[in-house]
C-alpha positions as CSV (number, residue, x, y, z in Angstrom):
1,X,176.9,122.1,-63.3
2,X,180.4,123.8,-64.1
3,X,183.6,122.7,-62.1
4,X,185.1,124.8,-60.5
5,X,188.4,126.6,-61.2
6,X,191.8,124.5,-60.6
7,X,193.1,126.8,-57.5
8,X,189.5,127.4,-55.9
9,X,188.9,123.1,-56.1
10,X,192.2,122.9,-54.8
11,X,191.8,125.6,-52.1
12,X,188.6,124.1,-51.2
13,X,189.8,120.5,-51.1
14,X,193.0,121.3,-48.6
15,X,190.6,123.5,-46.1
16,X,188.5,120.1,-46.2
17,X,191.4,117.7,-45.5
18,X,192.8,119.7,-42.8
19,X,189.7,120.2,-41.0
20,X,188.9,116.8,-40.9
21,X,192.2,115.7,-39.8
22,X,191.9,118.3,-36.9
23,X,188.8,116.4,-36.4
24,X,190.6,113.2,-36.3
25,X,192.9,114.3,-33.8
26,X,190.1,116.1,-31.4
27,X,188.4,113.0,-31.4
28,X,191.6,110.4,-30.6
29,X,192.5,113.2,-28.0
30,X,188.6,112.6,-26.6
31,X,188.8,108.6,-26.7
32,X,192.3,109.3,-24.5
33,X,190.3,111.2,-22.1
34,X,187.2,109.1,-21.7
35,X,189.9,106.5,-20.8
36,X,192.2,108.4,-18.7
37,X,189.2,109.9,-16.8
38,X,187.4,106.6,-16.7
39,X,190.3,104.8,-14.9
40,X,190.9,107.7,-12.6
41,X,186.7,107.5,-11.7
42,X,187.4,104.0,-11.0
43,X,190.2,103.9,-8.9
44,X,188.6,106.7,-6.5
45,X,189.4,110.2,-7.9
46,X,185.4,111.3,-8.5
47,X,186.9,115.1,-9.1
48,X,188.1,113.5,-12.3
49,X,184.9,112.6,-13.4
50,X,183.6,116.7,-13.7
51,X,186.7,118.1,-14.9
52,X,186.7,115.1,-18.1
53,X,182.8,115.7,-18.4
54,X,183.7,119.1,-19.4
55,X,186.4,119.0,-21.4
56,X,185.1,116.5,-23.8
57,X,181.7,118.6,-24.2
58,X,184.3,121.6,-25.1
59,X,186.5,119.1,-28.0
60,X,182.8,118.0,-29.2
61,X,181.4,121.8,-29.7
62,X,184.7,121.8,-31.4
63,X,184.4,119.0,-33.5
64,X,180.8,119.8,-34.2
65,X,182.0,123.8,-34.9
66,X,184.7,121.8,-37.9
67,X,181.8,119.8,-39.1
68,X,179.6,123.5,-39.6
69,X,182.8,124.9,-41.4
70,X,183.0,121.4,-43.8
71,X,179.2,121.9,-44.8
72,X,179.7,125.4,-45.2
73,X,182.5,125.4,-47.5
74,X,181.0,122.0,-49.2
75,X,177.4,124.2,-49.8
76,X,179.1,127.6,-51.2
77,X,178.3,129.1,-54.0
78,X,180.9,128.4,-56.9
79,X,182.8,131.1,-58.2
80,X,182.3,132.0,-62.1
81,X,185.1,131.8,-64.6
82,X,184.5,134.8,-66.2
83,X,181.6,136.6,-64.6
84,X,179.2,137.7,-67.3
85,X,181.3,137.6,-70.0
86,X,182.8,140.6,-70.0
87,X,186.4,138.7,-69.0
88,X,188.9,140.6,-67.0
89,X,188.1,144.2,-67.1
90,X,184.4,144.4,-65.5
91,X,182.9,146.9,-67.4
């Protein structure tokens, strides 16, 4: 298995790290809701309940759309060097 080229790794790698730190930040922002909406539930506000119910399914589908976009650029095909030897020209 060749690695891959310096830029494309490195391309790859920061597209990684900055989808999963906007996961990171979807998911603290859907602990804070369960929370918020859990103490509102409690102290009486049952509209609270729906509106947090449906906001959290809409940060999962887009946690769970990151995690597609992870495997997808985790499973792509790697770029050759020079593709079939015939270096930059392509004839």
């Amino acid at each position: 298995m060749k690695a891959l080229p310096g830029p494309v790794r490195a391309r790859r790698r920061t597209a990684i790290d900055a989808a999963l730190a906007l996961v990171v930040i979807l998911l603290m922002t859907q602990m804070w809701l369960l929370t918020a909406t859990l103490e509102s539930y409690l102290g009486g506000h049952r509209d609270a309940a729906l509106a947090g119910m449906i906001v959290s399914g809409i940060l999962f589908l887009a946690c769970f759309g990151l995690y597609q976009l992870v495997i997808r650029l985790d499973r792509a095909p790697e770029p050759e060097a020079e593709p079939h030897g015939l270096g930059p020209w392509q004839i």
